[in-house]
N, C-alpha and C positions, 0 to 999 in steps of 0.2 A: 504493500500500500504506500502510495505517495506521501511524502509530509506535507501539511498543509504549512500555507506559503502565509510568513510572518510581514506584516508591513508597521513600520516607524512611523505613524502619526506625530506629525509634532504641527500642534495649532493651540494658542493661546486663549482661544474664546473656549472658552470652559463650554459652556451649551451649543456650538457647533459640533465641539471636540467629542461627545459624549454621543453625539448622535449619530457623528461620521464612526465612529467604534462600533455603537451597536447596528450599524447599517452592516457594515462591510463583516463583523459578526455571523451576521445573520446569514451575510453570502457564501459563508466556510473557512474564512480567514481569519488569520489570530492576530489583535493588535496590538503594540504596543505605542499608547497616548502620554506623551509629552506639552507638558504645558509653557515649558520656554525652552533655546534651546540649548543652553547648558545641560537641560536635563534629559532632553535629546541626544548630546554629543554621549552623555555617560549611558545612556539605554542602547543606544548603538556596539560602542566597545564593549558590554556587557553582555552580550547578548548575538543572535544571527537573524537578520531580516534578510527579505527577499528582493524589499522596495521600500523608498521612504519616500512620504507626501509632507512636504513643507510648508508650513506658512513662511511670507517673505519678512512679515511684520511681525516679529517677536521677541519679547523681553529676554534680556542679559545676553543675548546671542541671536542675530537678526540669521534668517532662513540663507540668505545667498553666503551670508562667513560658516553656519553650520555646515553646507553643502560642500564648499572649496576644505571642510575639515574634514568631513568622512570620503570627500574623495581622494585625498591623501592617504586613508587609507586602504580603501576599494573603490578601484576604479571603473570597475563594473557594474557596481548596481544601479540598478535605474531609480531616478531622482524626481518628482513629478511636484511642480510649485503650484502653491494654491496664494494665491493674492488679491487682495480689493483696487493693484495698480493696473491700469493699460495701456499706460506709456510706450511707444517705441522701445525707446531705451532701456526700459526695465524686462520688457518682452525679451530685446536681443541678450542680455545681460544673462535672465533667466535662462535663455536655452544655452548661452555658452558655458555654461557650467552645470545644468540638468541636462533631463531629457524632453519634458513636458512642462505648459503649464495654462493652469486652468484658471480662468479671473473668475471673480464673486460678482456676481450669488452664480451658481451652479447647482444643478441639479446633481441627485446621490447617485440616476441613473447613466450621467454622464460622466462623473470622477469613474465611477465604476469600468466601465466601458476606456477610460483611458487607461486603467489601472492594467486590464486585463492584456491591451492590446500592447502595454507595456513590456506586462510579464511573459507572453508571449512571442515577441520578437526577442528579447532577452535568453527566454528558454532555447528558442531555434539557434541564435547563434552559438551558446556556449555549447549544443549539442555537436556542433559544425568544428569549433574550434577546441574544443577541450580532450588531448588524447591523454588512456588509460595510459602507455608505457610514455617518460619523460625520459630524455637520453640530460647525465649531467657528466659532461666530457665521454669519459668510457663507464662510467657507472648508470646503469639502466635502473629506472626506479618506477614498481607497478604500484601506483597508486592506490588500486582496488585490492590488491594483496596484500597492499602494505611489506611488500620486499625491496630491495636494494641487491641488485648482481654485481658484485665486486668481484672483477678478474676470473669469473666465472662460479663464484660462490654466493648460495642467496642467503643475505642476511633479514630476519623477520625483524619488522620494527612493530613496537607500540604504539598504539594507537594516539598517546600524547606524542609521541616523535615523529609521526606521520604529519598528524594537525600542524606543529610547528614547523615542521620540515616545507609540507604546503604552501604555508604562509609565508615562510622566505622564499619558496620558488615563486608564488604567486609575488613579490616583490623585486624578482630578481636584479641585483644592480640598484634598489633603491633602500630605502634603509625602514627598518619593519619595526615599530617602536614599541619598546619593553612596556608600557603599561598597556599598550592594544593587545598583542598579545598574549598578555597576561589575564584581561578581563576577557577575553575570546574563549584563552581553553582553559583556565583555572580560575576563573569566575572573579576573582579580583586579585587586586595588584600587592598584598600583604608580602614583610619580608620575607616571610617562610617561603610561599607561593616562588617569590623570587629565586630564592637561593636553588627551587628545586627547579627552575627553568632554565637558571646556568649548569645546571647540573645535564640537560638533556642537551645544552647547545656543547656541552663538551663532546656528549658522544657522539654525536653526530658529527661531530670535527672529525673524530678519530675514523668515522665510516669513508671519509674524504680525504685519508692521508696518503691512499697511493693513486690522488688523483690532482695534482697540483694544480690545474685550472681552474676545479673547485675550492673556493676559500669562504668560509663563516668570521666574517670578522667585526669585533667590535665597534663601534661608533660612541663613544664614550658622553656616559650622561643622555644617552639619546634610546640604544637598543641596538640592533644588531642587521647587519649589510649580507647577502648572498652574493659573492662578484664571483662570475665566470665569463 
């Protein structure tokens, strides 16, 4: 059975906010309601959505600096702006850092309808571009097995070492930051938490020592680089 598909509400208007939840509820989808967007940015890293619907006007954290934040960190989810502006300027703005965006008032059976046609071109392509075996130099990594062929020997990984190992490939060449994550696969950023995630970027080092074009290297203060 499929997982049903998470979406990051973040809208400020408490009685929009409640409605557009139990609307899209009702449709089979799980949400998660943000009322500004700091508290957006922390429901994001904490968590796995599918899609995020933005308001552009929002307390402590405005919808377009929210969006340029979680795209820093996925670059692929699709971003869909809900706003009361219809500026040119705010339009072009909006799509060059979402994907969509929908002006107020709107109807529930029109967000809907963009959501889906969102999630669907989204699905088509990652199904087009996302391969099971990843080649990292000479080291073949099955994602779905969760192995690693080193020099002809498969090594099995854990399924935390898989998750992080992912998320540096899914980064690769850019720099993958310790408290993301951290609330992604160990649910928050606590010291403990910490020490045991240097703990997994070690071995993974060691999985890449007879492969010198793969390197896992620090970024100090910031988290951790995937360069090949």
């Amino acid at each position: 059975m499929d997982k049903p598909i998470r979406i990051l509400l973040a809208e400020d208007d408490v009685n929009l906010g409640k409605v557009l939840t139990t609307y899209l509820e009702v449709k089979g989808y799980i949400v998660g309601h943000a009322s500004n967007g700091e508290m957006a940015y922390d429901m994001f890293c904490s968590d796995d959505y599918n899609i995020c619907v933005v308001d552009v006007m929002m307390p402590l954290k405005d919808g377009f600096t929210l969006a340029k934040e979680i795209r820093k960190m996925d670059k692929k989810i699709p971003i869909i702006f809900l706003t009361a502006k219809n500026q040119q300027e705010d339009i072009i703005e909006g799509l060059s850092i979402g994907d969509d965006y929908v002006t107020k008032p709107f109807t529930m059976e029109v967000l809907l309808a963009r959501v889906q046609a969102l999630l669907r071109r989204t699905i088509e392509a990652d199904h087009e571009e996302e391969p099971t075996i990843i080649n990292l130099g000479s080291i073949t990594f099955d994602k779905m097995r969760q192995i690693l062929t080193i020099q002809g020997e498969e090594k099995k990984l854990t399924t935390r070492e898989t998750e992080l190992l992912m998320m540096l490939i899914n980064k690769k060449n850019e720099v993958l930051e310790r408290g993301f994550a951290l609330k992604k696969i160990w649910g928050d950023d606590s010291y403990y938490n910490a020490r045991s995630m240097d703990v997994y970027i070690t071995k993974l080092r060691k999985y890449f020592v007879s492969e010198p074009q793969v390197q896992i290297i620090n970024v100090h203060g910031v988290g951790f680089k995937l360069v090949m």
